[in-house]
N, C-alpha and C positions, 0 to 999 in steps of 0.2 A: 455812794450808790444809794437811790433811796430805794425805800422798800414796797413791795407791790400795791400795799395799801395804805391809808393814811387814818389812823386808829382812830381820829380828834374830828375826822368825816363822820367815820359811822358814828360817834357817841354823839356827835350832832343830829344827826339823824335821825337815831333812837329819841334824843329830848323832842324832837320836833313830832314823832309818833306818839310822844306822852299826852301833849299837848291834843293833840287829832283825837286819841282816844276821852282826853277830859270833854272836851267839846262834844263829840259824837254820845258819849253818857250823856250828858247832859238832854242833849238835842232826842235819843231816846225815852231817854224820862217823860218829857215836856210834850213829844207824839203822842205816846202811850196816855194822857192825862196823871202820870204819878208824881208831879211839880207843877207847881201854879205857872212859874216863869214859861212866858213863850220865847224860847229860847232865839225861834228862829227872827222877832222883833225886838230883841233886846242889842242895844248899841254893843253892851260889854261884849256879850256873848261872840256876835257879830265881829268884832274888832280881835277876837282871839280865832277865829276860824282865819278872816284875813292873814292875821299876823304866823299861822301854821302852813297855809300857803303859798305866801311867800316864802317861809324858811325853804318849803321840801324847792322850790320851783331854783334859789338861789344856789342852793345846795349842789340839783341836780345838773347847773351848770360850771359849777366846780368843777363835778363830776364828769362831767364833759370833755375837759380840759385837761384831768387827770388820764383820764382813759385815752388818750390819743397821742399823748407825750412823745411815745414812741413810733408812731406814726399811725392811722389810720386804717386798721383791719376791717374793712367794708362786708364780712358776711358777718363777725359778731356784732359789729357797732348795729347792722338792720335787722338782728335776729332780737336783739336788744327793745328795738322800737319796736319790733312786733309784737316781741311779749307785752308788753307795757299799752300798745294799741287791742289786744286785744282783751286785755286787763278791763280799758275803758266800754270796749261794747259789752263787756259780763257786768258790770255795773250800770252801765245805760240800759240793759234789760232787767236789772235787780229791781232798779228806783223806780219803773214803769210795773212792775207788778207790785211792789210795796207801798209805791204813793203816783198816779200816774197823773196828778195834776201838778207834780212838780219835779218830772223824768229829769233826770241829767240825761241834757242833749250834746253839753261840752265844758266839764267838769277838769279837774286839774290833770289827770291820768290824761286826757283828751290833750290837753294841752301839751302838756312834757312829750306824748308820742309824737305830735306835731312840730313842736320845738325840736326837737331833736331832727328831723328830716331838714328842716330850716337852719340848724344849724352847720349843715354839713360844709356850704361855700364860705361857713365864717370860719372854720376852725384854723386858717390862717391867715385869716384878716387880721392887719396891724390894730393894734389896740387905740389907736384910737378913732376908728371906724367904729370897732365894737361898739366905744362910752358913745359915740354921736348917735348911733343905730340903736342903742340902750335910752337916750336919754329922748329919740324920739317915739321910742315905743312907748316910755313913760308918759309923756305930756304929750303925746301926738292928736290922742283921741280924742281930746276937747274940741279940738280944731276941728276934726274929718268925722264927729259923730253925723247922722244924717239917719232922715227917717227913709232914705234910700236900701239901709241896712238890716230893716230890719224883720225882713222875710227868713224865714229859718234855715234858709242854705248860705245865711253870714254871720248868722251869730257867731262863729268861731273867732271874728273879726273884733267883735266887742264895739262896733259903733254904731248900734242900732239907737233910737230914741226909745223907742222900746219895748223892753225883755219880759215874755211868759214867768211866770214865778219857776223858780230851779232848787232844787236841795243842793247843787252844786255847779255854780256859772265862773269860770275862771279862763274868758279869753284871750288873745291874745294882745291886744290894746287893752292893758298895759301890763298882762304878768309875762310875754317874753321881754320885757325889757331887763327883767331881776334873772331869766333864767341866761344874758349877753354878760348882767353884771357877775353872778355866777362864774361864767367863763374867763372874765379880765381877773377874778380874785384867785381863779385856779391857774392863772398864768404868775401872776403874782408870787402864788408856795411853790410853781416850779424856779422863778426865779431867784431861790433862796434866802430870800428874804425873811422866810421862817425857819429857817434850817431843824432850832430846837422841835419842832413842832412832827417834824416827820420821825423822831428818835422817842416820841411820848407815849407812852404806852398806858389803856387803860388796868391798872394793875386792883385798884381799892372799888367793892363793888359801893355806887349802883356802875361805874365806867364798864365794867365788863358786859352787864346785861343789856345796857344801851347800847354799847358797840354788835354786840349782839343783833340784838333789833334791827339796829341800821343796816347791817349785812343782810336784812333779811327784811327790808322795808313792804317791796310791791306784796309779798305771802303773808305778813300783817298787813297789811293797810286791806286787800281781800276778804280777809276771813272774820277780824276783828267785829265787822259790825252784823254781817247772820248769828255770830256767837252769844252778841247781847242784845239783838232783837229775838233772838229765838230763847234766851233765858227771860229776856220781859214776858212774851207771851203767853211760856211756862208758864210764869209770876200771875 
């Protein structure tokens, strides 16, 4: 029998939040003028916000796959995307009074609420639907970008030519395709294939406060960043 939750999620989770809070100091700093680096033009920086991204996006379609094991409870699975959707418009209003030339119009929270509704006719789609449907969301968008897109009611789409500056643009050409892969690797730890993995417990800390964190992702990812904008300011 395994166990309700899978401990080596959250503590992934939690690292994937270290990472988001490294990046967003930084990215505060560099606002504020208290670091030369412009974080938000530098490749490195850049290539660590991507790679935070992805994790939460891959993650949260593990997650996906975990939660419905047992079958598909349709009023917590949409109370689920609600919270999480309206996660997205409290932050789409934050970044419009904090920086309104570079609002998140559809930021990762945007996406995962959207993924998740999009998810619903896949969660028993044969896996290799899924990797086909994954690997064209991945490499699709080369193909179907077009300056037909790029009016503000598609940017959700990711194939505009192009994009307003954003503190956070994460559409769906190409990050559902990580949140499809997400769900083929959460079919994969039901299929036993990890067995050790559902019996691992995070016992030696930093495992426990991460696991922590991760239980408690969308309530950090929220508050995290008024807490060290509002101590810069202090500052």
């Amino acid at each position: 029998m395994k166990p309700a939750r899978l401990p080596a999620l959250d503590v992934a989770r939690g690292v994937a939040l270290c990472g988001m809070a490294v990046f967003h100091i930084a990215w505060d700093l560099s606002a504020f003028g208290l670091i030369a680096v412009a974080v938000a033009a530098e490749p490195g920086w850049m290539l660590l916000a991507r790679l935070v991204a992805g994790s939460f996006l891959l993650l949260s379609g593990v997650s996906l796959s975990l939660a419905t094991r047992e079958g598909l409870r349709i009023g917590p699975y949409l109370a689920r995307v609600g919270r999480i959707g309206a996660a997205a418009a409290l932050v789409s209003l934050a970044s419009w009074w904090f920086e309104p030339q570079g609002v998140i119009i559809f930021g990762i929270l945007h996406c995962m609420a959207l993924a998740g509704l999009l998810a619903l006719p896949l969660l028993r789609a044969p896996d290799w639907a899924l990797a086909v449907l994954a690997g064209f969301m991945l490499l699709g968008g080369g193909v179907l970008r077009d300056a037909a897109f790029n009016a503000k009611g598609w940017l959700f789409l990711g194939l505009a030519t192009k994009v307003a500056p954003s503190a956070d643009y994460i559409p769906l050409f190409p990050w559902f395709g990580l949140v499809l892969l997400g769900m083929l690797a959460g079919r994969w730890l039901l299929g036993g294939a990890a067995g050790r993995l559902w019996h691992w417990q995070a016992r030696d800390q930093p495992g426990p406060a991460l696991a922590w964190a991760g239980r408690h992702s969308l309530a950090i990812y929220l508050l995290h960043q008024p807490i060290l904008i509002g101590l810069l300011m202090a500052l």
